[in-house]
C-alpha positions, 0 to 999 in steps of 0.5 A: 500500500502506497496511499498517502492521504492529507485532509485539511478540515477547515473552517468553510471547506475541506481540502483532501490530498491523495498521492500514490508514492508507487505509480505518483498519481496525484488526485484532489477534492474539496468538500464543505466542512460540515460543521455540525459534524466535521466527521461526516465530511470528513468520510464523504470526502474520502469516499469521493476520492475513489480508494477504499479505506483499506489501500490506504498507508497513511492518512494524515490530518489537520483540523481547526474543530478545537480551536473553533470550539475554544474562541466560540467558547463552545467547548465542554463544561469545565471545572477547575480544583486549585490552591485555596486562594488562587481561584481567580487566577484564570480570570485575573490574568495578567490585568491587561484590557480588551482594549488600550484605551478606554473601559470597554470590552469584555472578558469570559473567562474559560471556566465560570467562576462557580465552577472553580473551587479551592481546597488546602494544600500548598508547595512553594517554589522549592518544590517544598511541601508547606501544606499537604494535600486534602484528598477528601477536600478534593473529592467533595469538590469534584463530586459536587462539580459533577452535580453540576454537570461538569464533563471535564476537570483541571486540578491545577496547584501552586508551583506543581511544576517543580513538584507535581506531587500533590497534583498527582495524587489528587489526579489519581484520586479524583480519576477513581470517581470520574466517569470518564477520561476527562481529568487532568492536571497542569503539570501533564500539559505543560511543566512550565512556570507562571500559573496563569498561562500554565492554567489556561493552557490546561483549561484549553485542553480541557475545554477540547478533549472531549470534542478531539476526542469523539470526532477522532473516534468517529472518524476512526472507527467508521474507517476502520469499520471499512477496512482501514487498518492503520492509525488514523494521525492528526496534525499539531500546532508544532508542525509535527504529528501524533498518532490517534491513540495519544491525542486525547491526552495532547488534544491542546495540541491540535490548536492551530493545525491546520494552518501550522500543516500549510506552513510547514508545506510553503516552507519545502516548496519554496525551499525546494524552489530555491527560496529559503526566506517566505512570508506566507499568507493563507486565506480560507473561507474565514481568516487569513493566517500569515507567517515567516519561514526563515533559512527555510525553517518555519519560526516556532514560539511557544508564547501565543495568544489564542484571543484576549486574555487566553494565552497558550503554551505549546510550541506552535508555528508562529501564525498570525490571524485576522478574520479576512477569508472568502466568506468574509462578511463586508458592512458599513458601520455606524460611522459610516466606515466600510468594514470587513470582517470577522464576522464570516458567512462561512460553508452554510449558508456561506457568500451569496455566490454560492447559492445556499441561501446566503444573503450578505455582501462577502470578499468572495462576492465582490471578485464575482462582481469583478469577474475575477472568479467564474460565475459557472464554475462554483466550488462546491455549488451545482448552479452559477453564481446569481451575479444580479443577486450580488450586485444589487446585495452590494448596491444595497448594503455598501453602495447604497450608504457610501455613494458607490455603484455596485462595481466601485463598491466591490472594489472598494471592500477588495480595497480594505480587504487587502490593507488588511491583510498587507497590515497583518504581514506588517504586524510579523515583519515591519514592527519586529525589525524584519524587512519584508522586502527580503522575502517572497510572498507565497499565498494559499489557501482556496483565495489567496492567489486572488489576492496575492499581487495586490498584497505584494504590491503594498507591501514591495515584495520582489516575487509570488511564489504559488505552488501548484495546488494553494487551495490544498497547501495545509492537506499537503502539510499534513502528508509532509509532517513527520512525527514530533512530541515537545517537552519542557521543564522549569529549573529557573535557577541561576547557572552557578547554583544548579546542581550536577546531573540535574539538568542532564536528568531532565533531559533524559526523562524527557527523551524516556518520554519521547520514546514511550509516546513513539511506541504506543503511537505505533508509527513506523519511523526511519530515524529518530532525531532529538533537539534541546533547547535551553531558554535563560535571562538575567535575573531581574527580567521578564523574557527568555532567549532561548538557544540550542543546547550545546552538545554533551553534558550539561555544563554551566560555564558551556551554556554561559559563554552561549548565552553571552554570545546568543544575547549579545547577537540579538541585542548587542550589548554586554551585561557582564555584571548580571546572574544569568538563569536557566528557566526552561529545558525543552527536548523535542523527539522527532520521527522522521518518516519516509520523504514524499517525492514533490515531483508528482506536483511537475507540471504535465499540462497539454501546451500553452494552446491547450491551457488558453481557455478563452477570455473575459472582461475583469475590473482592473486599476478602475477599467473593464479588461478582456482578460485571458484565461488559462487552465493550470492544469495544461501549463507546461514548465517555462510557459510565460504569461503577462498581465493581465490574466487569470489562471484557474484551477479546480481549489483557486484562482489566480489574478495576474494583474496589469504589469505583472510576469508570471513563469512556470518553474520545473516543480510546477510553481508560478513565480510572479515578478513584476515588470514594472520594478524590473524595468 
């Protein structure tokens, strides 16, 4: 068996991937995410795919169902037992605002107020046992959570990541009594300092465990029940994988996985196209998603925000999101500004253009009105798109209050579209130091080559770089990832005083971890690779660095001189008169797998007469042009078009617009420059 399947359920559609390793078929669909049951979908898709569950090898994906249940605060019931007096630290935080200015805005905390409850116990920062455990305390409360209908359970305690001893009897105990697997403590999520982000990190999982749960297991066992007769992977937000069997207990790690599956795969594309430094964008039928990958390496933190006062704490692939995806739903707003977004009209009953019933002017909407998209060939939809019901949606909703007819106001919603999402590179590049300048753009994502040279253009990016299936790039991702586990320990000691052994002990729990996770997940793997990091600061400051750890044994004049160097580099100055300390270890297990070969992705197209497909009139830069239209499928390697022009392709569409220059390289990428910046 030599099937490999990558499946991307996002929020509007779902994306599948199929590629046949022995005979380097390549098959593609996209379905609507089926949002009331992702698992239905799911299956459907597979089955339109035309292979039987059992030929399958490998079926790898992502999905944004935990997410989207943690920012709708859809999630299950959860409860919280914690040290007494510390109750309120997950809805303290850290005392900033919804807003800068002003007293506006709101906060809802991830667990209700009465179903956080406290019980006598305390460690301090040593790890030190001040006042013991009450097991009955910790049984009353949990038995008086599940009266109140609480489904899952975090027991967070002070300082347990130095010592998770009284976590783990109170876990033990109160898993004797809970009717099922949904109870866990901090300390298995995340060993890491600072109770407030340790504690939202763990009520995330919790929040999500059931739901990753169930779907997976749907999934799973209707795959199984026809034949298929593997483990099932899912996608996590460090770009790596997990195996179905472990993902209930690292369910906060799906966050994120489907944009961090797109990342990863911009990133060995464009590398093996010869870009090594890529900004990427991704647009969906509900957000946008950007990132930088740099010397051909998407950049990780293990610092990020889900939403307003919800941080986590995982290694994820650093992604930014705004709501600006296809679906997005465009207003004017009671000050008489044009907006766009968040609000999205989604898969149902999605743009207006889709036929389903939809009745609000949306991005996808206006690129109808433009004719940059083909109004007899709707993804996912069996009629044309109802232009006159477009144009008289945007006539009375945006046109109306700014003066504008229908086509100004399509272009006028592109317009804010598009600043939006340039301000969203900007937010990762500009305001960090980095000059975009220095990067190629590669867009993906079912819209975003429709927006790609407009993007570039604002922001005086060289080049596009659109790989051969951008509305498929995150279900691509998923056949790339290889399997990854992290692990990180809190020491926060300075250098000097940390005794012999223990950071080396650390790192071999850690890696004995690792490995123990490998076997039960039972995925074949040709090599096992283990990266340690070290994060440090100086005593008296707030932000880590982190640098590789050096090799051998852990040595604390080693790791010194290293951070001496690391921090001068990246600050450039010296602070020789202050105590570094060491706050974190982290080891990351990667199992490599078997490599897919991309070169089932070269073009194989018919001609450059086979590709044209006619034309038609599109809005470009204010005026109607008679724009040609190709056919990506039949473009064959070298063939070169000039703007204006459209390319289509059953998962994106492409807009090539006035003075620009796109080629088709030999991985079957088209890469955009523009003529104007040559010249």
């Amino acid at each position: 068996m030599a099937v490999t399947i990558g499946v991307d359920v996002g929020g509007t559609f779902t994306d599948f991937l199929l590629v046949d390793t022995e005979t380097g078929e390549v098959r593609t669909e996209k379905v609507p995410t089926t949002v009331d049951d992702r698992a239905r979908g799911f299956l459907a898709g597979i089955a339109r795919l035309g292979v039987k569950p059992a030929d399958i090898r490998w079926l790898v994906h992502g999905t944004t169902a935990g997410t989207n249940a943690v920012l709708e605060h859809k999630g299950a019931r959860i409860g919280l037992i914690t040290t007494q007096g510390h109750r309120d630290v997950l809805e303290l935080g850290r005392r900033t605002r919804p807003h800068a200015y002003g007293l506006s805005g709101s906060f809802r905390p991830l667990v209700p107020r009465d179903l956080r409850r406290e019980v006598a116990e305390r460690m301090d920062a040593q790890g030190r046992i001040v006042t013991p455990v009450a097991i009955e305390e910790v049984l009353d409360q949990a038995r008086d959570l599940l009266a109140q209908g609480v489904e899952s359970l975090v027991i967070q305690f002070l300082h347990s990541y130095v010592n998770p001893e009284h976590e783990i009897a109170a876990a033990a105990a109160v898993r004797e009594i809970w009717p099922n697997p949904y109870v866990v403590a901090s300390h298995e999520i995340v060993r890491e300092m600072r109770e407030f982000e340790r504690g939202t990190t763990a009520a995330i999982h919790a929040a999500i465990a059931p739901i990753v749960s169930a779907y997976i297991e749907r999934v799973d066992s209707a795959l199984k029940a026809e034949g298929f007769d593997h483990d099932l992977l899912i996608m996590q937000a460090n770009g790596g994988m997990a195996g179905a069997p472990v993902i209930a207990e690292h369910a906060v790690h799906t966050i994120m996985s489907g944009p961090a599956a797109g990342v990863l795969a911009a990133a060995e594309l464009a590398k093996l196209a010869g870009y090594d430094n890529i900004v990427t964008g991704d647009m969906g039928g509900t957000s946008f998603d950007v990132a930088l990958v740099t010397n051909g390496a998407p950049l990780v933190t293990s610092e990020k925000e889900l939403a307003y006062a919800m941080p986590i704490r995982i290694p994820m692939i650093d992604i930014s999101t705004i709501g600006a995806g296809g679906g997005s739903i465009a207003y004017v707003d009671k000050a008489g500004m044009l907006r766009v977004g968040p609000e999205s009209a989604g898969s149902f009953p999605g743009p207006i253009g889709y036929g389903r019933g939809g009745e609000k002017a949306t991005i996808t909407d206006c690129n109808y009105m433009l004719g940059r998209l083909n109004p007899t060939s709707v993804t996912g939809a069996t009629g044309d798109a109802p232009l006159e019901k477009i144009k008289a949606a945007l006539t009375e909703q945006i046109g109306g209050p700014l003066g504008l007819d229908a086509v100004a106001a399509a272009q006028a919603v592109i317009d804010v579209a598009v600043a939006e999402m340039a301000g969203a590179i900007r937010l990762i590049s500009v305001e960090k130091g980095i000059d975009p300048r220095d990067f190629t753009y590669m867009p993906y994502g079912g819209g975003g080559p429709l927006h790609a040279v407009a993007i570039a253009r604002m922001l005086n990016l060289p080049r596009v770089l659109v790989p051969r299936f951008p509305g498929l790039n995150s279900a691509l991702g998923c056949i790339l990832a290889d399997v990854r586990h992290d692990f990180v320990q809190t020491i926060n000691q300075p250098l000097k005083h940390i005794a012999e052994g223990v950071v080396d002990q650390i790192i071999a729990d850690q890696i004995a971890a690792g490995k123990a996770l490998l076997d039960r997940e039972r995925v074949v793997v040709n090599e096992l690779v283990l990266v340690h990091e070290f994060e440090l600061l100086y005593r008296g400051q707030s932000h880590v660095l982190r640098i590789p750890a050096p090799e051998g044994n852990f040595d604390a004049e080693t790791v010194r001189l290293a951070f001496h160097e690391a921090f001068m580099a990246r600050f450039g100055i010296e602070l020789p008169t202050m105590i570094p300390v060491l706050v974190n270890v982290r080891t990351a297990i990667i199992g490599r797998r078997d490599r897919i070969s991309l070169a089932a992705f070269a073009p194989r197209g018919g001609g450059a007469e086979a590709a044209f497909r006619g034309t038609r009139r599109v809005w470009f830069e204010g005026a109607w042009h008679e724009t040609k239209i190709f056919s990506r499928a039949e473009l064959p390697v070298g063939h070169v078009i000039h703007g204006p022009a459209i390319v289509e392709q059953s998962d994106t569409t492409l807009i090539l617009d006035p003075g620009t220059r796109s080629e088709v390289d030999a991985f079957g990428n088209i890469v955009v420059t523009f003529e104007e910046t040559a010249a």
